[in-house]
C-alpha positions as CSV (number, residue, x, y, z in Angstrom):
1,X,141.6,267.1,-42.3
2,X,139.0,266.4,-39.2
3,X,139.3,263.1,-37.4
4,X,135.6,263.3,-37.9
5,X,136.6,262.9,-41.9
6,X,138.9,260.2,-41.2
7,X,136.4,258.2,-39.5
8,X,133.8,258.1,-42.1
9,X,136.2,257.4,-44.4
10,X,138.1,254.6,-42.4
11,X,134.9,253.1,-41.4
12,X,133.0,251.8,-44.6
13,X,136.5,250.1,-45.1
14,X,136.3,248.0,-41.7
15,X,132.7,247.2,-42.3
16,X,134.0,245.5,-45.7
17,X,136.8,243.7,-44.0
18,X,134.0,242.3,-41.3
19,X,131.8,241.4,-44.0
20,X,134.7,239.6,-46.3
21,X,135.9,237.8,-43.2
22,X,132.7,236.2,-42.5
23,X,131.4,235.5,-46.2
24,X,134.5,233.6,-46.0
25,X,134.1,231.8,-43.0
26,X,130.5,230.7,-43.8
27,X,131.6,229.4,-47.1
28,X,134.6,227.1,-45.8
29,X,131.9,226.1,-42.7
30,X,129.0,225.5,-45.5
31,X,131.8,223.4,-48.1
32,X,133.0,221.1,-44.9
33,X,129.3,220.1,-44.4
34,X,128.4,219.5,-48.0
35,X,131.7,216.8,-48.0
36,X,130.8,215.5,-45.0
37,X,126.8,215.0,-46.2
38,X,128.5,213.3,-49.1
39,X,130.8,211.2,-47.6
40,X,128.2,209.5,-45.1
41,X,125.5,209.1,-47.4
42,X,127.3,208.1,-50.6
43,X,126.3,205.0,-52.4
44,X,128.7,202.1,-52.8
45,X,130.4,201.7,-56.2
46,X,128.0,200.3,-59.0
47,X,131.2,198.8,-60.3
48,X,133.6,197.3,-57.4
49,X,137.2,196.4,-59.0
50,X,137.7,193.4,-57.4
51,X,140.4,190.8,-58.3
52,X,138.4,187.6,-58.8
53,X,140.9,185.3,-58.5
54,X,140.5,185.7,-55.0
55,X,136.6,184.9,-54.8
56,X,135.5,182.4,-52.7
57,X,134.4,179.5,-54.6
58,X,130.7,180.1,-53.9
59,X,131.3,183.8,-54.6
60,X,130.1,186.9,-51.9
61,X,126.7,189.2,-52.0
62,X,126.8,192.9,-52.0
63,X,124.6,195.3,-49.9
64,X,121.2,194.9,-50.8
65,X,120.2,198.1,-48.7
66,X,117.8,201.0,-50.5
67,X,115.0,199.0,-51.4
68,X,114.2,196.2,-54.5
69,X,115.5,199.4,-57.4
70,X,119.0,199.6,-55.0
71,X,119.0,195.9,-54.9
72,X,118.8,195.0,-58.4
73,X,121.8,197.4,-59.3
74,X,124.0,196.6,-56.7
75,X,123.2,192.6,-57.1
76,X,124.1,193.1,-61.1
77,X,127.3,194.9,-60.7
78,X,128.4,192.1,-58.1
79,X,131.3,190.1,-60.5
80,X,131.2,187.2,-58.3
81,X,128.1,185.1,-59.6
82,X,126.1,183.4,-56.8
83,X,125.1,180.0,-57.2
84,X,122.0,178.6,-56.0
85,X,122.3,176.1,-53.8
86,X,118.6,174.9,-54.2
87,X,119.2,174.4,-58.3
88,X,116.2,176.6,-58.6
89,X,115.6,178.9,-61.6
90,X,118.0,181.9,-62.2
91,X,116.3,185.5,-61.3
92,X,116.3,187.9,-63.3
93,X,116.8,190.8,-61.3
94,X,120.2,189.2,-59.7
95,X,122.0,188.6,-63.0
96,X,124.6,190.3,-64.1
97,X,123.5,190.3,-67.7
98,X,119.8,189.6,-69.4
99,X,120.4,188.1,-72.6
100,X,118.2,187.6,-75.6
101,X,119.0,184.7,-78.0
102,X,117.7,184.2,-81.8
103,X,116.3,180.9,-82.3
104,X,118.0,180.4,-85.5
105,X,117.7,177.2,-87.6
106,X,119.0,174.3,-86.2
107,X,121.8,174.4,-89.1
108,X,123.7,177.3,-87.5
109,X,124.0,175.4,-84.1
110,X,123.0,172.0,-83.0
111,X,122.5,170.9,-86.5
112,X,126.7,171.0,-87.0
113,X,127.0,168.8,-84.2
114,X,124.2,166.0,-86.2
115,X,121.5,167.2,-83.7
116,X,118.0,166.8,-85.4
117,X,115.4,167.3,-82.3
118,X,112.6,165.3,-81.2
119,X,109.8,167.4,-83.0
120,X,108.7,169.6,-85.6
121,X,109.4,172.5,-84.3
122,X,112.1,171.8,-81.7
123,X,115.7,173.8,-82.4
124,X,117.0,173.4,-78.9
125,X,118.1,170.3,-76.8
126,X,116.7,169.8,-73.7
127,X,119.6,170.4,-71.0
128,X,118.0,169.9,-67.7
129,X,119.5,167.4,-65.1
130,X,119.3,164.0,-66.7
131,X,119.1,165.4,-70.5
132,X,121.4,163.7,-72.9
133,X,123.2,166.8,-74.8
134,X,124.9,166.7,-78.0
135,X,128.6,166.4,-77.7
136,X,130.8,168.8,-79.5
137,X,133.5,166.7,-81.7
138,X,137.1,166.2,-80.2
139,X,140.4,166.6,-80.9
140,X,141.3,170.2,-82.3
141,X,138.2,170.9,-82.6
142,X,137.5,171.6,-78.9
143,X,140.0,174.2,-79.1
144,X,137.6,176.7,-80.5
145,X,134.1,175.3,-78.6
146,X,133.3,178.3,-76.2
147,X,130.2,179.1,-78.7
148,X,128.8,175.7,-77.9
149,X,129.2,176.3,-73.7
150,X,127.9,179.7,-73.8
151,X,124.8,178.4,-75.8
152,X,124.4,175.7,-73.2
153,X,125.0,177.6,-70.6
154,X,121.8,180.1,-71.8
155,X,119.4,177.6,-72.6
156,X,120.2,176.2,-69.4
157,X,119.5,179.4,-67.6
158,X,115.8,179.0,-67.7
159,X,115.9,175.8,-66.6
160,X,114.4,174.1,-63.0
161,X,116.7,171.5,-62.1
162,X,120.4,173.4,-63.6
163,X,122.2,174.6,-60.3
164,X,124.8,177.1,-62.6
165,X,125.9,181.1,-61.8
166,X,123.6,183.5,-62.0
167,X,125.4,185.8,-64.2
168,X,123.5,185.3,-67.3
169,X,119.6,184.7,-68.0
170,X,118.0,184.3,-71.0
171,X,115.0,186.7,-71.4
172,X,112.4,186.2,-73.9
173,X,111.6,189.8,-74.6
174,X,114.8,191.6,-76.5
175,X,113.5,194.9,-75.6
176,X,114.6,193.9,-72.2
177,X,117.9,192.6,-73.2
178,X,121.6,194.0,-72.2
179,X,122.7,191.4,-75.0
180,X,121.4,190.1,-78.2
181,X,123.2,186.7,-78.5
182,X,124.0,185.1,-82.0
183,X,123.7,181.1,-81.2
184,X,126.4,180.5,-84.8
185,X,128.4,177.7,-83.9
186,X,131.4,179.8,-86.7
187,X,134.1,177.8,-85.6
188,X,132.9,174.2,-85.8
189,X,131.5,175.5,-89.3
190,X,134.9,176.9,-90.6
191,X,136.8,173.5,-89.1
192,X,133.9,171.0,-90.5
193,X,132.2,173.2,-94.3
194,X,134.5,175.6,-95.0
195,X,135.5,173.1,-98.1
196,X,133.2,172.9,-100.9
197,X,131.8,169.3,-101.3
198,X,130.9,167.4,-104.2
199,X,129.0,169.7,-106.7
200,X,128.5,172.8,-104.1
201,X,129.1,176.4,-105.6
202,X,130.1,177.5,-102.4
203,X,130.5,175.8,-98.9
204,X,128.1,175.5,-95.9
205,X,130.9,177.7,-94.0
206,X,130.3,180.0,-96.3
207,X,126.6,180.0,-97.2
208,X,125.6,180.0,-93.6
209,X,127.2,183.1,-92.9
210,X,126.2,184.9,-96.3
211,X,122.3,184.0,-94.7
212,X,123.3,185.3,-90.9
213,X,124.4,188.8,-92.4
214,X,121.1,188.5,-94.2
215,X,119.1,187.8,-91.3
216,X,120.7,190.2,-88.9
217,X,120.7,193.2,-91.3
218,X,116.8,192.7,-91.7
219,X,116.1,192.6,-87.5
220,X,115.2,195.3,-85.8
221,X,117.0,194.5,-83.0
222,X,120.0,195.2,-85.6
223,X,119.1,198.2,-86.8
224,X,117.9,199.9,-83.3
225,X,121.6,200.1,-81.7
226,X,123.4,198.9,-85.6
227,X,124.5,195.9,-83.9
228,X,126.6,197.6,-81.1
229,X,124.5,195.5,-78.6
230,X,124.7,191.9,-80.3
231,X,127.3,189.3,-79.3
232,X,128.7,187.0,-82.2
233,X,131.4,184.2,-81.3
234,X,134.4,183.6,-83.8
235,X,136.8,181.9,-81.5
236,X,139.0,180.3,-84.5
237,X,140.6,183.0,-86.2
238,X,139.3,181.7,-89.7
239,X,136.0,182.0,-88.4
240,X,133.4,184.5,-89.9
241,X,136.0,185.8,-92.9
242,X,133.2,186.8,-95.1
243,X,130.6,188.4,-92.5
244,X,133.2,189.9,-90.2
245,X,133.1,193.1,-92.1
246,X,129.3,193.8,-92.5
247,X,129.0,192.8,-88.8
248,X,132.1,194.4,-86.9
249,X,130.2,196.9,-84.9
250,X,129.0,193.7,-82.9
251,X,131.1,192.5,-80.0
252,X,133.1,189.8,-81.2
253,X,134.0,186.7,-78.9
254,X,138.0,185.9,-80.1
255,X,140.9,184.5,-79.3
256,X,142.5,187.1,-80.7
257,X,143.6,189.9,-82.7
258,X,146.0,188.5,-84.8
259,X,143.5,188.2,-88.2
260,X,141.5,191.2,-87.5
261,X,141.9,194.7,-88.5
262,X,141.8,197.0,-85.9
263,X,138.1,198.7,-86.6
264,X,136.8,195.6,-87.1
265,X,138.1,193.9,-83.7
266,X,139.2,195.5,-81.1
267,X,140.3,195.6,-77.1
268,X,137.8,198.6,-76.5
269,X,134.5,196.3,-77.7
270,X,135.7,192.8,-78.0
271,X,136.2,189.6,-75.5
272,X,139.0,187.5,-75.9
273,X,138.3,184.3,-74.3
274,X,140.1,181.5,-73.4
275,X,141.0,178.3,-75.9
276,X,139.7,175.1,-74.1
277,X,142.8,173.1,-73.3
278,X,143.3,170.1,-74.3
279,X,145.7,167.9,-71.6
280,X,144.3,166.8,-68.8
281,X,143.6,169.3,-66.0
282,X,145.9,168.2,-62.6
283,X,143.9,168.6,-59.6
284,X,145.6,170.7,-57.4
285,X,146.4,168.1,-54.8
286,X,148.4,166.1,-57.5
287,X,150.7,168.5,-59.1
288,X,154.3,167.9,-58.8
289,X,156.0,171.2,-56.7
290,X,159.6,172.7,-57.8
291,X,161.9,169.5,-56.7
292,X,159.7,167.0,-58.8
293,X,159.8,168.7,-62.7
294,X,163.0,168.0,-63.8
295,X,162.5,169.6,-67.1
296,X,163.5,173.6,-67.0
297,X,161.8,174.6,-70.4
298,X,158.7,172.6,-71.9
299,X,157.6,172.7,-75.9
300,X,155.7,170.8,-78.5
301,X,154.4,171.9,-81.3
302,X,154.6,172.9,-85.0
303,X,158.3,174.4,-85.0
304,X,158.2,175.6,-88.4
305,X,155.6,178.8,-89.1
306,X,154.7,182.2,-90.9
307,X,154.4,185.2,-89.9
308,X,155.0,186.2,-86.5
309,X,155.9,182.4,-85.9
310,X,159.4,182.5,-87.1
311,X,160.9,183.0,-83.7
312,X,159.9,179.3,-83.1
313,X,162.5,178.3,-85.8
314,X,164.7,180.2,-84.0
315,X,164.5,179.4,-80.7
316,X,164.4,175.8,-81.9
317,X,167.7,176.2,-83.2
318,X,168.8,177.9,-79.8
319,X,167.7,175.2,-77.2
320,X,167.3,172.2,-78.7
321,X,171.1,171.1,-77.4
322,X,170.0,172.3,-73.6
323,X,170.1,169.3,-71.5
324,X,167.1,170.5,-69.4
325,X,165.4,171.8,-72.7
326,X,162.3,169.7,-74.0
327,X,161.8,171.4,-77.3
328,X,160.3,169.1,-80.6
329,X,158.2,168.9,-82.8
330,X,154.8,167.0,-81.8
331,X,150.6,166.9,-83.0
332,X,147.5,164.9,-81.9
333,X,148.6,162.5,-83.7
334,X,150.6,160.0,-81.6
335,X,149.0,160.4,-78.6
336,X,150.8,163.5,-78.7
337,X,148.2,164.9,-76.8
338,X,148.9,162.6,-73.8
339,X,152.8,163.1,-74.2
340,X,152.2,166.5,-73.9
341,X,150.3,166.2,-70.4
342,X,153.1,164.2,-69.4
343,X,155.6,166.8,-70.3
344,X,154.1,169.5,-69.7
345,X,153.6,168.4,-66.2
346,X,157.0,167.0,-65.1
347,X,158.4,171.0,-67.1
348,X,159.1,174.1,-64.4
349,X,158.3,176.5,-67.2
350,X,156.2,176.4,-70.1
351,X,157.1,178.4,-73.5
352,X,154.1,179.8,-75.1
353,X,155.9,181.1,-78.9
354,X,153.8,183.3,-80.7
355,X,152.6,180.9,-83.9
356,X,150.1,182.0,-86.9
357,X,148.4,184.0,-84.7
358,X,149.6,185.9,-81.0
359,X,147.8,183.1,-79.1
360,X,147.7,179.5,-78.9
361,X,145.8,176.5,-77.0
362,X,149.4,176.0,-75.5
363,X,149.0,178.6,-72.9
364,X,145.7,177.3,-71.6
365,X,147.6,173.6,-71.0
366,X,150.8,175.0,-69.5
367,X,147.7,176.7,-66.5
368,X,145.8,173.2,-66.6
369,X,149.4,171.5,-66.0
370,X,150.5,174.4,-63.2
371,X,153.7,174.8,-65.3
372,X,154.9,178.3,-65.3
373,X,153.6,179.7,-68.8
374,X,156.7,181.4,-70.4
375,X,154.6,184.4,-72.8
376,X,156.7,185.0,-76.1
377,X,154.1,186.7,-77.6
378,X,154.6,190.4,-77.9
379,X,151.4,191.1,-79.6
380,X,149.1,188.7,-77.3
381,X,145.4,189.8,-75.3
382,X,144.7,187.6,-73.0
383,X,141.8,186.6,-71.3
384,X,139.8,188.6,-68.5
385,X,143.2,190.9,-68.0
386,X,141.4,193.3,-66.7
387,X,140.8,191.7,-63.3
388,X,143.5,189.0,-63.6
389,X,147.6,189.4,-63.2
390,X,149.0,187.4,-65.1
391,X,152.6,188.6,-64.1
392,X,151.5,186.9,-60.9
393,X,151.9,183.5,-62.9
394,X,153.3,184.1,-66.0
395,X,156.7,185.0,-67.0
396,X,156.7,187.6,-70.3
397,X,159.4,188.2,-72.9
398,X,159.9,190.4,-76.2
399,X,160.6,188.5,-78.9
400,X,163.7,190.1,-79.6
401,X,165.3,189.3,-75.9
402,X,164.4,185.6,-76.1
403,X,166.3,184.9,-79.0
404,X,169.4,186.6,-78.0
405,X,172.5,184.4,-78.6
406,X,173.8,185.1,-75.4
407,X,171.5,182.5,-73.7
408,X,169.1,185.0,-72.1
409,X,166.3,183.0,-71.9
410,X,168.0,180.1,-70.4
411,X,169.3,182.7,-68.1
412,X,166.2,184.4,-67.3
413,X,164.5,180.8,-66.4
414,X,167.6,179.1,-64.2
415,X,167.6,182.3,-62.0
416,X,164.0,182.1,-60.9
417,X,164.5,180.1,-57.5
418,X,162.0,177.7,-55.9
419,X,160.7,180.0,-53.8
420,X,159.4,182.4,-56.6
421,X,158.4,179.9,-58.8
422,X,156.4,178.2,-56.2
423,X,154.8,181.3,-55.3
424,X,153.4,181.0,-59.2
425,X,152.4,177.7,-58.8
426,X,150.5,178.2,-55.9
427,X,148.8,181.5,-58.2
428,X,148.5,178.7,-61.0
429,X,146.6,176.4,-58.8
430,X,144.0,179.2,-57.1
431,X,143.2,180.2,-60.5
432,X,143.1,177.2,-63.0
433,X,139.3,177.0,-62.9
434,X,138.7,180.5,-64.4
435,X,140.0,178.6,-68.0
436,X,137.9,174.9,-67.4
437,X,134.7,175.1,-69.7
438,X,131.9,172.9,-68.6
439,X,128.2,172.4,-68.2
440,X,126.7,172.9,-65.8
441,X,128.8,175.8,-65.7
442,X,129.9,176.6,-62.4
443,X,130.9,180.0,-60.2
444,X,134.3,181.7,-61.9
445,X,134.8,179.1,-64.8
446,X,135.2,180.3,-68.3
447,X,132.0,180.1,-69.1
448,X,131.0,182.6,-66.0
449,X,134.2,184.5,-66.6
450,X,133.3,185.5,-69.7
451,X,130.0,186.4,-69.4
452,X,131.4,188.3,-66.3
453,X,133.6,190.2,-69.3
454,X,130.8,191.0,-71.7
455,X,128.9,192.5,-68.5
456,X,132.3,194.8,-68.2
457,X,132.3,195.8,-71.9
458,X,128.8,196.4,-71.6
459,X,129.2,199.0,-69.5
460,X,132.3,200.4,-71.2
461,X,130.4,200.7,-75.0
462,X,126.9,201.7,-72.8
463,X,127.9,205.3,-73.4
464,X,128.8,205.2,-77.0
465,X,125.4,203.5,-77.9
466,X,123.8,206.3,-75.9
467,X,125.2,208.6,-77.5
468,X,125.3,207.5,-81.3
469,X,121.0,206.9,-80.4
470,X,120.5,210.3,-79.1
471,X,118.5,211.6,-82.1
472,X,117.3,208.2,-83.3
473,X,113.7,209.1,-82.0
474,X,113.6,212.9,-84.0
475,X,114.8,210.1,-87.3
476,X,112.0,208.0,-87.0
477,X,110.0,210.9,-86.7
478,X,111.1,212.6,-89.8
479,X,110.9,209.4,-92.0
């Protein structure tokens, strides 16, 4: 064969070679500047996972660079709530969540607490600076209360003279709602009418929420997302036993799990909020350090319960002898309450035993008292977990390792040294106002915090809605 031959034939071969190796070359050049583009134009995250914990008190702004659209996104996905420092109005375009609230008859809210209004057609107190506000009842009662807060805290969202977080605003229009709020005080209804009286055929408890499933089910804002969008508080775990079914694609405000099937209430859609404690919260300058709580182990309670409360009986039965072991029976009554503050504040470590239910008001005094809550509790949710560590200032253990009879609980506590329980304590301190419900409410309480948490699960359960509405326009066509 010709070298002539071998030419043409070697050539078209190099020419593809040469036209690989730069194809190749131009791609790898053109892929480096598309990341690069990216990386120096790319918008910050819409959802920053910050721990708030460590907010400052008055709480931090985000960019508000790409114009009044960027601002308003960035400013709503900011978790740290601002709080204006000239008590004006909240805007609407820097909260976190707009929130549209049924006026329902005063006998679902205000009307439990004895509240009758000043006019005809009045259903809401007046909570402005200088307002007089009904009080909610005391002693156990407070334990479940976080409806009543939450409902202050929206009504006084609108107001002038309320200097409170601008996480949540009441809008008037529910079109332009994130949340439909349901203002049902359920668990100062179970704990005051869930007994028939006198000739009744049924109780309030019960009547009320027989007329709330009857009210929701006929709203459109019901039917337009099937109540995926609506917020309905049953803090005590009795609350809502009738409705809870027919409204369980809501999203619930609990305490817990522990009465709930799991497609009824769940961690996906649902906020678990905190009890409201009910010892006396130790300002931080005040509380006694490691050297100056002489008792290891702190509890006082009901001893004897069902269900998953067993292990109290046990564990009863196991430290009750320990020297350094305060474990008895106690109630309100007695001023058991203050005995409690006392104790719980002179104790090292706090038990929190898993009674009727996973969770108990206990926890929530063992963080007001900065004693080391001890979590026995293996089926527990806990408050805002998602941006707060509680191994940070908690000690947890299974249920089957605290009762061991080879004093492994006793164990576990004695070997944590002053320097790592301290390190709790200090935690216990920093954070303590995320659990203090109050009004005005005020930047990171419970109140905030738990808005803060429905803004969260809002954007978790956004999708689903979407999705589950895609064709709701060709329905409404066709009907």
């Amino acid at each position: 064969m010709s070298s002539s031959v071998l030419e043409k034939k070697v050539m078209p071969s190099r020419h593809l070679s040469c036209l690989i190796a730069i194809s190749v070359f131009l791609f790898i050049s053109s892929t480096l500047s598309i990341i690069e583009f990216r990386r120096s134009s790319a918008p910050s995250p819409v959802f920053p996972f910050t721990s708030l914990s460590n907010a400052s008190p008055a709480g931090s702004n985000l960019s508000r660079e790409g114009g009044k659209q960027g601002s308003r996104v960035l400013d709503r996905a900011n978790l740290v709530s601002e709080l204006d420092s000239q008590g004006s109005s909240c805007d609407v375009e820097r909260a976190l969540l707009r929130v549209y609230m049924y006026d329902l008859p005063l006998e679902f809210h205000f009307g439990l607490l004895g509240w009758r209004g000043t006019g005809d057609h009045q259903i809401w107190p007046s909570v402005d600076g200088g307002s007089v506000i009904p009080s909610y009842p005391g002693g156990l009662n407070l334990q479940h209360s976080a409806e009543y807060w939450l409902t202050l805290d929206l009504l006084a969202s609108n107001g002038a003279n309320v200097a409170r977080p601008c996480s949540a605003i009441r809008v008037n229009n529910s079109r332009e709602a994130d949340v439909i709020f349901v203002p049902f005080f359920s668990s100062l209804s179970y704990n005051r009418h869930s007994k028939r009286q006198g000739k009744q055929n049924v109780s309030l408890d019960r009547m009320l929420q027989e007329r709330l499933v009857l009210f929701l089910k006929g709203r459109s804002e019901w039917k337009r997302f099937g109540g995926r969008n609506h917020l309905i508080l049953a803090h005590h775990p009795n609350s809502m036993l009738l409705a809870r079914d027919k409204l369980g694609s809501a999203m619930f405000v609990l305490a817990d799990f522990g009465r709930y099937p799991p497609e009824i209430a769940n961690v996906e859609k649902d906020v678990i909020a905190p009890y409201k404690h009910m010892v006396r919260t130790i300002p931080a300058a005040d509380s006694a350090p490691f050297s100056e709580r002489p008792i290891l182990a702190y509890f006082q309670g009901a001893i004897y319960r069902k269900d998953g409360g067993a292990i109290r009986q046990e564990l009863f039965y196991l430290l009750k002898d320990e020297t350094d072991v305060h474990f008895t029976f106690g109630s309100v009554q007695a001023h058991g309450i203050s005995k409690a503050s006392k104790g719980m504040a002179s104790s090292k470590f706090c038990l929190n035993i898993a009674g009727d239910t996973p969770s108990s008001n206990r926890l929530f005094d063992a963080i007001a008292s900065h004693c080391v809550p001890v979590i026995i509790s293996d089926e527990i949710e806990l408050p805002y977990e998602d941006v707060l560590d509680y191994s940070e200032f908690c000690i947890f253990v299974r249920a089957s390792d605290a009762v061991r009879n080879n004093g492994y609980l006793l164990n576990l506590l004695r070997g944590i040294k002053q320097e790592e329980w301290t390190k709790m304590w200090e935690k216990l301190k920093a954070i303590a106002g995320q659990f203090e419900y109050q009004h005005p409410s005020r930047p990171n309480d419970a109140v905030d915090m738990i808005w803060q948490t429905v803004y969260r699960k809002k954007m978790h359960t956004k999708l689903d809605v979407h999705r589950r509405t895609r064709y709701r326009r060709v329905r409404i066509g066709c009907e």
